[in-house]
C-alpha positions in Angstrom: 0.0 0.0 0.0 0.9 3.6 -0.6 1.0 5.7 3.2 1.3 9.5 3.5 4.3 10.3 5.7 3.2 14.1 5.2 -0.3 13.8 4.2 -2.1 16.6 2.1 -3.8 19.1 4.6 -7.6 18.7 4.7 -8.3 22.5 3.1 -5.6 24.2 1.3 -5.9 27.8 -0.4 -5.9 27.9 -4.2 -2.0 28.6 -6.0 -0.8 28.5 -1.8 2.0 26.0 -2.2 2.3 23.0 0.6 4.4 19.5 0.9 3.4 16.3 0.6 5.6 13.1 1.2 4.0 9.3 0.8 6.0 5.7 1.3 5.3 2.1 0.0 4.6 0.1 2.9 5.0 -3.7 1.9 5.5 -6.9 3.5 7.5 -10.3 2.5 4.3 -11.2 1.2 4.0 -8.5 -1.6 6.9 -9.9 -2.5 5.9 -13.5 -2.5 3.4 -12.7 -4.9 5.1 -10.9 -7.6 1.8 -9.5 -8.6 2.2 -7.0 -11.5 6.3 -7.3 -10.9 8.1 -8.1 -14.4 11.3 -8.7 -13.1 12.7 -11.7 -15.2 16.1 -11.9 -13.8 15.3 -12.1 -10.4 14.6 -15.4 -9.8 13.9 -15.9 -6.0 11.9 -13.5 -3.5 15.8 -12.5 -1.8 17.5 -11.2 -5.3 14.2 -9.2 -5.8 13.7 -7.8 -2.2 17.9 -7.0 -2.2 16.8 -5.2 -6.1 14.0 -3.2 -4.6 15.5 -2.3 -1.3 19.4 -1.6 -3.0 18.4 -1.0 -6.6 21.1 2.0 -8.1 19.0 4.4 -10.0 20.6 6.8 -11.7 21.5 9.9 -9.8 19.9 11.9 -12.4 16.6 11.4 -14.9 18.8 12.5 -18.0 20.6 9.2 -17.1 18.0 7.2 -17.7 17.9 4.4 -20.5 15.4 2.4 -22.3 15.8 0.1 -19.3 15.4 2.6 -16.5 12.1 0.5 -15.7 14.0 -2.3 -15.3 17.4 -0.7 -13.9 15.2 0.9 -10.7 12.6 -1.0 -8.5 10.5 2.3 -8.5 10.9 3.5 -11.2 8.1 6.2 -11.7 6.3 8.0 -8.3 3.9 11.3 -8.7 1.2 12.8 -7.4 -2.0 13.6 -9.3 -4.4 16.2 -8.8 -8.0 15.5 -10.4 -9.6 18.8 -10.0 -13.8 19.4 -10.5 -15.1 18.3 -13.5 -15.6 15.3 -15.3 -12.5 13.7 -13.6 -12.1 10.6 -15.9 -15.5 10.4 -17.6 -17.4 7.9 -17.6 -16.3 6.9 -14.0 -15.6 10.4 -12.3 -12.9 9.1 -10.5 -9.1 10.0 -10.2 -6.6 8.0 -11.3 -3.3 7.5 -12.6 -5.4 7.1 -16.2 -6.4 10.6 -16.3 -4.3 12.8 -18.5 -2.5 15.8 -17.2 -4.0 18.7 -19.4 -3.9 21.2 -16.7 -7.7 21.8 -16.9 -9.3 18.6 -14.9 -6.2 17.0 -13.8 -2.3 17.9 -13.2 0.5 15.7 -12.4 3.9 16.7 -10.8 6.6 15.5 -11.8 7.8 11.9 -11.7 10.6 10.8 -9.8 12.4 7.4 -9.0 14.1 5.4 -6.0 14.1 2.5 -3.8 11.2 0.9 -2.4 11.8 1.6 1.1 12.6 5.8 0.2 10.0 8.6 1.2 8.8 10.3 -2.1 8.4 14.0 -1.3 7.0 16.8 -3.7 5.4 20.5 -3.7 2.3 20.7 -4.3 -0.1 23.8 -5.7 -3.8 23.8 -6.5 -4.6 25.8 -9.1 -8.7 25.3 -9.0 -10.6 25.9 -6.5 -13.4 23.7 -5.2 -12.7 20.0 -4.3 -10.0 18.0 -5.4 -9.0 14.7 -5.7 -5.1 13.8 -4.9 -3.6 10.2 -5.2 0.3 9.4 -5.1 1.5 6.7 -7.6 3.8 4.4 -8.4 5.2 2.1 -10.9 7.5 -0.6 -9.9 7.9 -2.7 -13.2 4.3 -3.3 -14.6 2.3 -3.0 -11.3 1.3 0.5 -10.6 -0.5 1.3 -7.3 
C-alpha cells in the first residue's frame, strides 16, 4: 500500500503552495506474490527484495535508458491532482489514467528510488473547489 508520511492538509488555499511526502509500505508477502512485478532476472523472493530495497538508479533522470524501468525497483512516483469536473469520464474518478492537461487533472513530476525511500513533492492547487489527490507508483508493470 501507498502511506502518506506528510499527508495533504484537509483544506488548502488555491496557487498556496504545501508539501506532501507518501511511502510504500510492503510486507515479504507483496513480494511473494510478484503481482504485476516483471522482473525476469530475479529469480527468488531474496534477489528481488535486495533489487527493490538496494536498486542503483541513476543519480539523475537524464541518465536514464530504455531500461530505466527495469534498472530501478520504482521507477516512476507522482502525485495527481483531479480537480472538478468530469474527472475521468465515464467513472468520475481519479486515477493515474487521467491525463495531465492542466484543466481537470495535473501531475507533478515523476521521480524514482528504492522501495523503502519517502517520495516528497510540492504541491499547488490551481482550481478551486474539491480535489482529488492520489500518489503513484510504478514498480515494473504494477502501478499502485
Amino acid at each position: 500500500s501507498i502511506q502518506w508520511v506528510i499527508k495533504p492538509p484537509r483544506q488548502v488555499a488555491v496557487n498556496e503552495p504545501f508539501n506532501v511526502s507518501y511511502k510504500l509500505a510492503v510486507e515479504e508477502q507483496f513480494y511473494q506474490s510478484r503481482f504485476g512485478f516483471d522482473f525476469p532476472e530475479y529469480k527468488n523472493i531474496s534477489d528481488l527484495v535486495e533489487f527493490c530495497n538496494n536498486s542503483r538508479c541513476p543519480a539523475e533522470l537524464a541518465n536514464t535508458g530504455p531500461q530505466f524501468s527495469l534498472d530501478c525497483c520504482v521507477w516512476h512516483a507522482n502525485v495527481h491532482v483531479c480537480h472538478p469536473g468530469d474527472c475521468g469520464t465515464p467513472t468520475h474518478i481519479c486515477g493515474p489514467w487521467v491525463d495531465n492537461d492542466q484543466l481537470q487533472s495535473t501531475h507533478t513530476v515523476a521521480t524514482y528510488g528504492n522501495i523503502q525511500d519517502t517520495f516528497s513533492t510540492n504541491m499547488l492547487i490551481t482550481v478551486p473547489k474539491f480535489n482529488h489527490l492520489i500518489a503513484h507508483v510504478k514498480l515494473g508493470r504494477l502501478q499502485m
